[in-house]
C-alpha positions in Angstrom: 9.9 -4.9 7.7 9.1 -1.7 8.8 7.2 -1.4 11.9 5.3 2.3 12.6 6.2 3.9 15.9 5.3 7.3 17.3 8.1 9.7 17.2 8.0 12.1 20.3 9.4 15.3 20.9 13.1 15.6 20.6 15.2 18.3 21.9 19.0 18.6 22.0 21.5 21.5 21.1 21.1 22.4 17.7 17.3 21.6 17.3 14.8 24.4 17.2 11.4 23.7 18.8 9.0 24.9 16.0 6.3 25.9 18.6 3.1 23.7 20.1 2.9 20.4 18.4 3.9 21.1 15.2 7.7 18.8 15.2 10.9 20.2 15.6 13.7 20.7 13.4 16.9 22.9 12.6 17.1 25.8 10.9 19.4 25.6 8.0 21.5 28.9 6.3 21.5 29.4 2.8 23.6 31.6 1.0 22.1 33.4 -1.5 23.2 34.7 -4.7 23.9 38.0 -3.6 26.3 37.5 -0.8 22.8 37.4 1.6 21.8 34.6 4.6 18.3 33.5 4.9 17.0 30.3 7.2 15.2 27.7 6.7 13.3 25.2 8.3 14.5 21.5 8.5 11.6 19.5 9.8 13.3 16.1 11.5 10.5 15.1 14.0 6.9 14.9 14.4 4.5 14.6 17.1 3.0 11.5 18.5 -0.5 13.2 19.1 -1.4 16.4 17.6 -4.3 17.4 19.4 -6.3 21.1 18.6 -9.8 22.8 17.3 -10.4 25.3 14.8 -13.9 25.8 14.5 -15.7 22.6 13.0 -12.2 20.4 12.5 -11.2 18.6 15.9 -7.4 17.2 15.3 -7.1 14.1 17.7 -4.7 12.6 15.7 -1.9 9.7 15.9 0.9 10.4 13.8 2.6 7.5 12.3 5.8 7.4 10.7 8.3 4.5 10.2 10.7 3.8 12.9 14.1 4.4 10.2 13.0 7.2 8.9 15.2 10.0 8.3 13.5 13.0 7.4 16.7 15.1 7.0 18.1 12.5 3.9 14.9 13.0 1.8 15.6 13.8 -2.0 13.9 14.5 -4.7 13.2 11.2 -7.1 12.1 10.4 -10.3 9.4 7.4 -10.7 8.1 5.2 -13.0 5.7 2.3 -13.6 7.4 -1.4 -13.9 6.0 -3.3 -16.6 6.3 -6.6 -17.2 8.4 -7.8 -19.8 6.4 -10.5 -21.5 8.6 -13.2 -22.7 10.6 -13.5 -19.6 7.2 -13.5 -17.7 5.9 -16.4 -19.8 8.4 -18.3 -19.7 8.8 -18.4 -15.6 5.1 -19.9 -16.0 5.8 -22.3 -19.0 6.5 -25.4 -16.6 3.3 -24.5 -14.3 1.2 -24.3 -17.4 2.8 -27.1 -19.6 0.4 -29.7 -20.8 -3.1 -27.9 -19.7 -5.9 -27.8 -22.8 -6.4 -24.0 -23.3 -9.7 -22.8 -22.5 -9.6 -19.3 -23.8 -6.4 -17.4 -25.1 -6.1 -13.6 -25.8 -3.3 -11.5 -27.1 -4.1 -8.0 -27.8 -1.7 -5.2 -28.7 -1.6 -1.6 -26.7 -4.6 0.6 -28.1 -5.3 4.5 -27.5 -8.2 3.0 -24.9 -5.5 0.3 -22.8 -1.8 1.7 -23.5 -1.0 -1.6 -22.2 -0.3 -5.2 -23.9 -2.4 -7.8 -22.8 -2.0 -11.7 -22.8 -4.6 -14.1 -20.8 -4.4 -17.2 -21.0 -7.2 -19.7 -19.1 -6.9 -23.6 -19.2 -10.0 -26.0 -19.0 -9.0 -27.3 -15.2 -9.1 -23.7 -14.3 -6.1 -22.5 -14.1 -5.4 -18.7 -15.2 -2.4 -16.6 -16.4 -2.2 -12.8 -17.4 0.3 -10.3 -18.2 -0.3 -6.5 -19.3 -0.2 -3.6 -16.7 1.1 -6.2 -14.2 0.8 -10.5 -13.5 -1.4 -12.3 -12.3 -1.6 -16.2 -12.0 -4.1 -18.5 -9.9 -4.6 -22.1 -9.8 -8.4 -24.1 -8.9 -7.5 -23.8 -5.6 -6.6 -20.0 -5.6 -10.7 -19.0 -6.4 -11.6 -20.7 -3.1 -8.6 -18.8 -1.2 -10.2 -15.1 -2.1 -13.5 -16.9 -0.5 -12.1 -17.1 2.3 -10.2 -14.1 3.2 -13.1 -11.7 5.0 -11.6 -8.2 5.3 -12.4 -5.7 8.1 -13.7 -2.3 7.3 -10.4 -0.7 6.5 -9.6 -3.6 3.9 -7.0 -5.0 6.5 -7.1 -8.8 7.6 -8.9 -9.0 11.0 -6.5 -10.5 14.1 -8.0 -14.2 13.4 -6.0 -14.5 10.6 -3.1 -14.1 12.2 -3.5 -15.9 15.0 -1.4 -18.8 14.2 2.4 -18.4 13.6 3.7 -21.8 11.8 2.6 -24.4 9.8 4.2 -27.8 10.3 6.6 -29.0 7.4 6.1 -25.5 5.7 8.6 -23.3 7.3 7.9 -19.3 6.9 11.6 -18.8 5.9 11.4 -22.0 3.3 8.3 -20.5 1.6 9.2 -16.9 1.6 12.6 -17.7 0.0 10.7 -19.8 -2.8 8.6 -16.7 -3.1 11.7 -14.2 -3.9 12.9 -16.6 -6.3 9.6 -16.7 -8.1 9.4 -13.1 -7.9 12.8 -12.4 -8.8 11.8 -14.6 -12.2 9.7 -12.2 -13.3 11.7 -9.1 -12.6 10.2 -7.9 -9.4 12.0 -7.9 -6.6 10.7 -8.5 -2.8 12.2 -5.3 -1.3 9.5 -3.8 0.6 7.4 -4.3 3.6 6.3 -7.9 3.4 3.5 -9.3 5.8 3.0 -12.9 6.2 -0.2 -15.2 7.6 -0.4 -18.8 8.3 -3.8 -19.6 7.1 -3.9 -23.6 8.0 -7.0 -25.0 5.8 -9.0 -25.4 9.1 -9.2 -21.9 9.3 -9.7 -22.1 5.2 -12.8 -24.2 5.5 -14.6 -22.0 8.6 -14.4 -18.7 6.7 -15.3 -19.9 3.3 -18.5 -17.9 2.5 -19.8 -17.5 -1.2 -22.2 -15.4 -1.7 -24.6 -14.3 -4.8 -24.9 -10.9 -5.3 -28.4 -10.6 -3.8 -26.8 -11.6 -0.6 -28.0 -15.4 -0.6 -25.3 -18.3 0.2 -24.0 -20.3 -3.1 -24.0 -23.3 -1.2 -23.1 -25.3 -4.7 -20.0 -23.1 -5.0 -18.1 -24.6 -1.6 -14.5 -26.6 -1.6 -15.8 -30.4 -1.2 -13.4 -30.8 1.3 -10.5 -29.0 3.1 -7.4 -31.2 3.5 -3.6 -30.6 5.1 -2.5 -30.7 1.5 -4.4 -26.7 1.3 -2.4 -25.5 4.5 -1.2 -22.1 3.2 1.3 -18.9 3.5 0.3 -15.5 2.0 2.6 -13.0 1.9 1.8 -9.5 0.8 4.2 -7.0 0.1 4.2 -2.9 -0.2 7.3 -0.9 -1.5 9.1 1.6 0.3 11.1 4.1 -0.8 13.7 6.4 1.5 12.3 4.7 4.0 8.6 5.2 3.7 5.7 3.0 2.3 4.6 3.6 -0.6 1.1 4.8 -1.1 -0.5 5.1 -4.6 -3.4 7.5 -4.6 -5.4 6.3 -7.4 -5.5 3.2 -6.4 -7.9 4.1 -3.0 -7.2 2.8 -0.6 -3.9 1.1 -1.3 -2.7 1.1 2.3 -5.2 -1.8 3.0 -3.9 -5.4 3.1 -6.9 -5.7 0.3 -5.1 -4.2 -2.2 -1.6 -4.5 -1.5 0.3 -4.4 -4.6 2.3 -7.4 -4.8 0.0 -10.7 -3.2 1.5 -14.5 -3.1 -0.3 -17.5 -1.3 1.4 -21.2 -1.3 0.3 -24.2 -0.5 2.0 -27.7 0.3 1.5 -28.2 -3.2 3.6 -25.1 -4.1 2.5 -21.5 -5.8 -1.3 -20.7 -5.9 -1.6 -17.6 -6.7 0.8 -14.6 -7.5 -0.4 -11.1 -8.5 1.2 -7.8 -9.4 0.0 -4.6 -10.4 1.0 -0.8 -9.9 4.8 -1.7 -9.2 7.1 1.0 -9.4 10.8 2.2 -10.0 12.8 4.9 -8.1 15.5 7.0 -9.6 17.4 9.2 -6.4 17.8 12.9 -7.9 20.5 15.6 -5.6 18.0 17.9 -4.4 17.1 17.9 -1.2 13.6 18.1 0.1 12.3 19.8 3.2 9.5 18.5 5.4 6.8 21.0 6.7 5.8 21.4 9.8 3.0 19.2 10.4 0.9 22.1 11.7 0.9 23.2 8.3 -0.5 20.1 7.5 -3.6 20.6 10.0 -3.9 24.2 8.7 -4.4 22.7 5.1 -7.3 20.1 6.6 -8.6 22.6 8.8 -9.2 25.2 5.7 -11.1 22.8 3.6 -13.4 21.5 6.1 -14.5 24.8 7.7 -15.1 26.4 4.2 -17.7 23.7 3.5 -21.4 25.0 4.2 -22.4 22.6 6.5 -23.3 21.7 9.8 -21.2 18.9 10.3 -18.0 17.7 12.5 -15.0 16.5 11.5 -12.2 14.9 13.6 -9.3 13.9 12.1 -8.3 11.0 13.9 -4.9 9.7 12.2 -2.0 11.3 10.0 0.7 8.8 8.3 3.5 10.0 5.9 3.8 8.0 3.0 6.1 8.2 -0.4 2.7 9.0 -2.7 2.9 7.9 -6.0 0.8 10.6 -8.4 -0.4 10.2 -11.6 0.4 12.9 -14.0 -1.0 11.1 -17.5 -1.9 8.1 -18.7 1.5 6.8 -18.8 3.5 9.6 -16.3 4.0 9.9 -12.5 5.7 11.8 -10.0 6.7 10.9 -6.0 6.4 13.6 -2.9 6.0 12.8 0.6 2.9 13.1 1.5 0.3 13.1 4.8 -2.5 10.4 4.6 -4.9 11.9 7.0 -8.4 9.4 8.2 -10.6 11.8 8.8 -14.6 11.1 10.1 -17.6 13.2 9.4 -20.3 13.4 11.7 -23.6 15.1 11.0 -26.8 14.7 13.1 -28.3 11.7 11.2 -24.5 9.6 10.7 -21.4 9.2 10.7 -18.9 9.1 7.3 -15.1 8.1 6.9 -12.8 9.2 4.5 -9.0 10.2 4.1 -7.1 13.4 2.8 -4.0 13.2 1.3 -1.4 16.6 1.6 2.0 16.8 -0.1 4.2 16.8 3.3 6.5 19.4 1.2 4.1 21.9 0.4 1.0 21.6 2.5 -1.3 21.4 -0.6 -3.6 19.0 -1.2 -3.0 16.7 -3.6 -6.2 15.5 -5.9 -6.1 13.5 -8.5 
């Protein structure tokens, strides 16, 4: 798994210092048609800290980037969606489902409205099954899981979840290996960044919390009990792709641990819950891409914020460089590195938080 360091200034012969804090490269000759030179910059490090003012934008910003990554290797790459393939996804759940009285049962065709299939299946005990854009599959005991899981204001799980490291007689390595396999039987394979939590059903039963949507406790809702037999592993997984995560914009915010694409829980009792959705495929192309300098970037932020008639501030506190995933159509995508900036607004009555996303190629913004 990747793990997000600060990259300092480097210097050694053959690296240009681009000036202030905006990373440091090479410059690169081209030959041009005509028998000419010209230069170009190759980005191949970043800040740490990028720290400035221009008028109402403070930058006092972290820059992440992924230890591995190798700026000066970046191509260009096609992308596409990963779709289930429905028979071989039905029949990995076959066994799990075999013998359970149907509840409900759909099986609608792609229309103009939903360019995707869509099969659901949902037994009388509970149990559920569906296949169209992605999978999803959750036993009884799965609805009382999402009940428990209490998300921090970013979407991330807070630092109580992962507190504890092992679960006796369910080792990490055990379960995670049954979860590639199970993965792997529907086509998708576990070849990202993959997080993993010991949630032991101790910790289950304390966070459990239903509530109605007037804000008042379900108390008729809770487990009736929480035994060993519920100890779980969750494991959630992000893609990466030339060494960055992959970040899809439409689906806001998909950095979070909330809605990480690919999400698997297990209990002693085996597979509880598995679900899929905006998985994608890679195709390397030959041409090279080239980083800008992340002062650039700032100049981008910086120009959008000032030209806003308002009184506010805004500080942009952290910038991390992601593979982003945009939608071009209903059924089309493209891939560009790109600059997820956190940025907060503060005005005299509060405080808002929000995030920017810049094509780290171009310096535009990209909106969907």
């Amino acid at each position: 798994m990747n793990k997000f360091v600060n990259l300092g200034m480097i210097s050694f012969a053959g690296i240009l210092i681009l000036g202030g804090l905006s990373g440091c490269g090479m410059v690169e000759r081209i030959v041009n048609h005509n028998d000419t030179f010209s230069e170009r910059e190759v980005v191949t490090a970043f800040p740490s800290y990028h720290k400035n003012t221009v008028e109402n934008v403070t930058f006092k910003t972290e820059v992440k980037i992924p230890s591995d990554f190798k700026p000066e290797e970046l191509v260009n790459a096609t992308v596409k969606m990963k779709l289930p393939d429905m028979e071989t996804v039905k029949k990995q759940f076959e066994e799990k489902l075999a013998g359970k009285k149907i509840k409900e049962e759909f099986n609608d065709p792609p229309t103009h409205e939903s360019p995707f299939p869509y099969y659901s299946v949902l037994t009388e005990d509970i149990y559920s099954f569906s296949i169209s854009r992605g999978v999803a599959y959750r036993t009884p005991l799965a609805s009382y899981l999402y009940n428990t899981l209490v998300y921090d204001e970013q979407g991330n799980l807070p630092e109580e979840y992962r507190r504890v490291e092992e679960i006796e007689g369910m080792p990490k390595e055990t379960v995670l290996l049954e979860a590639e396999e199970d993965m792997k039987g529907i086509g998708y394979p576990m070849d990202g960044e993959i997080s993993c939590f010991a949630l032991p059903h101790t910790l289950l039963e304390e966070k459990e919390s239903w509530l109605s949507r007037d804000g008042s406790d379900e108390s008729g809702s809770y487990k009736e009990s929480w035994t060993k037999d519920d100890d779980m592993w969750y494991f959630l997984m992000r893609q990466t792709h030339q060494g960055l995560p992959v970040y899809h914009q439409y689906v806001y915010p998909d950095c979070n641990d909330q809605n990480a694409p690919i999400r698997i829980a297990y209990s002693r009792r085996g597979l509880e819950s598995l679900e899929v959705d905006y998985y994608f495929e890679f195709e390397k192309q030959e041409e090279p891409l080239y980083l800008a300098v992340f002062d650039k970037i700032a100049e981008t932020a910086a120009g959008k914020y000032n030209d806003l008639l308002t009184d506010a501030e805004y500080i942009v506190t952290k910038a991390t460089l992601y593979q982003a995933v945009v939608q071009e159509n209903s059924k089309e995508y493209r891939v560009t590195p790109a600059w997820l900036l956190d940025i907060e607004e503060n005005t005299q009555e509060t405080s808002y938080y929000f995030t920017m996303l810049i094509d780290a190629v171009t310096g535009e913004e990209i909106i969907s």
